[in-house]
N, C-alpha and C positions, 0 to 999 in steps of 0.2 A: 489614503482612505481615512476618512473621519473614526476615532475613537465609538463616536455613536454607534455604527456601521459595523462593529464589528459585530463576530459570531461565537455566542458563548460555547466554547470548548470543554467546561468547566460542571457541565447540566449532564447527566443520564438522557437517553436516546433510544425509541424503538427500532428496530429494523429498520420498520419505513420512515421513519426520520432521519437515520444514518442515512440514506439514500437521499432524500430530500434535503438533508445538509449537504451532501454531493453536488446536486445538482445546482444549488442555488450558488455554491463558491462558483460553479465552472461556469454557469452563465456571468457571472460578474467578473471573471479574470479566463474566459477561454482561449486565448491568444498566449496567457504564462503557462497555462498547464497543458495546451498542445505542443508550445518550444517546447517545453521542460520535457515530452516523453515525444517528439520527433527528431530530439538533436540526439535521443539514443536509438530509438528505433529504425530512423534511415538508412544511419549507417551500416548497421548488422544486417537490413535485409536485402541494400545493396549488395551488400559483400557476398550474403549466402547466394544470392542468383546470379551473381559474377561466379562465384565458384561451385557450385551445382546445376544452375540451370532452373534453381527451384523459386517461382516467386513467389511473395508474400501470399497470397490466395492460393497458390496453386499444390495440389498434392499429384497432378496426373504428369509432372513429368519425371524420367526416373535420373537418379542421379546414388552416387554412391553412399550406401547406408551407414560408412564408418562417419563418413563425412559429414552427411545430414542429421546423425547424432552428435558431434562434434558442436554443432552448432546447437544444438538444443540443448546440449549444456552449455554454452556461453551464455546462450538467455537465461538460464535458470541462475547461474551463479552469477552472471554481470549484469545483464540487461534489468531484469528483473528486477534486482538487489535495488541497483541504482534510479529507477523510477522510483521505487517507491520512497528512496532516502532524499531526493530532488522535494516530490507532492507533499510528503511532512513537513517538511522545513519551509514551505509554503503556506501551510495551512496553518504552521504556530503564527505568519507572521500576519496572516487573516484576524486570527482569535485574539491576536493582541492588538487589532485596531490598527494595523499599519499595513500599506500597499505592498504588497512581496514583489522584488523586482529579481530580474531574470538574474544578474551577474553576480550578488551575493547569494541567492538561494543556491545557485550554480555552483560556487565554490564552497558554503557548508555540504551539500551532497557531495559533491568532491572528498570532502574531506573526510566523512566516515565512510566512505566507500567498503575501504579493506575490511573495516569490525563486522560491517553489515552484510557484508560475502562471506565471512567467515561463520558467521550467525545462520545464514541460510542452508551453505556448505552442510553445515554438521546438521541442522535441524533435517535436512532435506535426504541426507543418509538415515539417520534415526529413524524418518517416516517412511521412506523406502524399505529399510528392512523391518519395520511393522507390517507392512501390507504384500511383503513375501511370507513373514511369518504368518498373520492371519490378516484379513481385512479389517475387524474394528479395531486393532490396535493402531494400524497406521491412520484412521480416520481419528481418533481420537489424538492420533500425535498431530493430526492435521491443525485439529483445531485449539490443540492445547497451545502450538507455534504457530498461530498462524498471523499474530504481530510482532510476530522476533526480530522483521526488517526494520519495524517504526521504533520498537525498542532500544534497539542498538544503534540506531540515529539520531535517537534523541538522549541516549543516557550517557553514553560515552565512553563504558564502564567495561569496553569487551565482549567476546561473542557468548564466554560463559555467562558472565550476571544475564546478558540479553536473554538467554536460553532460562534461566530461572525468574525472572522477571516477567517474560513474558508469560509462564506457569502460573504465577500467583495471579497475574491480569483476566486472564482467562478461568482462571479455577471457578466451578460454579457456571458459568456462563454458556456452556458449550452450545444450548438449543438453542440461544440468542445467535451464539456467530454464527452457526450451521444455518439463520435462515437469511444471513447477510449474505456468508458466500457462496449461497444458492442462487441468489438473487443476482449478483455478480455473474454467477458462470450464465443465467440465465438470458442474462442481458447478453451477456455475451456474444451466446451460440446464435439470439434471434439476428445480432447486428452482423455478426460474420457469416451467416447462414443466407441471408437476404442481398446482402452486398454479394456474396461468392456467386449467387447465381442469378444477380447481372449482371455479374461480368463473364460471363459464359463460364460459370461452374469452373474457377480456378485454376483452367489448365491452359490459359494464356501466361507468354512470359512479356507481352508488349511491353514499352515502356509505360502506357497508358493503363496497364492493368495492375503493372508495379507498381505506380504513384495511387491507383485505386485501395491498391491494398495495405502501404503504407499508411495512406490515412484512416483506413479502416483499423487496423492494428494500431496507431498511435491513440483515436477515442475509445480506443476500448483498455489498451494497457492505462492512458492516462485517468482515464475513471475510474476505473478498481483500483491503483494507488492510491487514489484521493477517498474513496471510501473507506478502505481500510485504514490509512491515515484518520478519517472521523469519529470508527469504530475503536481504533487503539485510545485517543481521547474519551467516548463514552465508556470503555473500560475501565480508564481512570478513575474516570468521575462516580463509576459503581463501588473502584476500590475502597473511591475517599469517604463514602456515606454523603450524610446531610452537610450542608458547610457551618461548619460554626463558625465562634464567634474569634478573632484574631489573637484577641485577647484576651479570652479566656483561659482564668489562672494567673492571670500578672497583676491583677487589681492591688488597689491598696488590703492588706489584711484590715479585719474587723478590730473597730477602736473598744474593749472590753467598757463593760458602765462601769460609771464612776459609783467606789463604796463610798456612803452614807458616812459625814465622820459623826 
């Protein structure tokens, strides 16, 4: 990808531009960022319906509750984590003018895996017992973390600094994110709400209703990783203020006037 071509990451973003920055990476690279969240998502929902019976759409068949909790924490602590550490490291190589190809963004996501599970791990306790405690505490922890995956994938620094980084990112911002990840679940529910019921209301385990739901769950995890990937950038760029000047402060000091002899 031409330097021209690229997408400033580096600008402040409405809502709906965060989204329209979304959509315009994935039409122009949707074959990286469908690999990127189908080589994790295939696996895990093969596996959940090899061992429960449960497919990707389907909630009417029953299968053992330890079990199918088991797996809902895999997603939350692997699956999840690692989408989104894969779509960031994607979309730095968008903002910086160059083509992101599958086998290095591959292995940087690989590679902060652990900090960015770990990040989530603790954030996703903290939030949980906010929302036993009372409801807006845990909403509020929601959106206080709710780029501590992009954080700690891009900073390198541990799931602590991720978890206080992410705080200062957010600080201030809350009714911003809150109408991003609305928008998010929004899309969400209309794409998996519509796909479930044609495929006959989720309670097929075909293999033609599995591969329906895979891909259905692959465009939906893969787009809200990349949004929020855009969203942790427009944070940024909120952090940093106006851009100055590079240089300023390094000039030559002022030559004093010359006294009169």
């Amino acid at each position: 990808m031409e330097a021209s071509s690229a997408i400033d990451l580096g600008r402040e973003r409405s809502a709906l531009e965060i989204l329209r920055t979304a959509l315009v990476m994935y039409r122009r690279y949707p074959l990286l960022f469908a690999t990127l969240a189908v080589g994790v998502i295939a696996p895990y929902e093969l596996a959940r319906l090899a061992v429960t019976g449960v497919g990707p759409l389907g909630s009417g068949k029953s299968g053992d509750e330890g079990t199918l909790l088991l797996f809902e924490l895999i997603y939350y602590v692997l699956v999840g984590p690692l989408i989104s550490a894969l779509h960031v490291h994607a979309v730095i190589e968008i903002g910086e003018g160059r083509r992101p190809r599958i086998g290095p963004v591959a292995l940087r996501g690989l590679g902060v895996l652990a900090v960015v599970v770990a990040a989530e791990i603790v954030a996703g306790v903290l939030i949980g017992l906010g929302f036993i405690a009372l409801i807006v505490p845990g909403i509020v922890l929601s959106l206080r973390w709710s780029v501590v995956a992009q954080t700690a994938a891009v900073d390198h620094e541990g799931w602590m600094p991720a978890l206080r980084r992410s705080a200062q990112l957010t600080a201030g911002h809350y009714w911003h994110i809150f109408r991003v990840l609305l928008a998010i679940g929004f899309l969400t529910f209309v794409v998996a709400a519509l796909v479930g019921a044609l495929a006959g209301g989720g309670n097929s385990t075909s293999i033609v209703s599995a591969l329906v739901g895979i891909a259905v769950y692959t465009l939906v995890a893969s787009f809200g990783a990349l949004t929020l990937a855009v969203l942790y950038f427009d944070l940024r760029a909120r952090e940093a203020g106006p851009r100055l000047d590079p240089l300023a402060g390094y000039a030559d000091p002022p030559v004093p006037p010359s006294t009169p002899e």
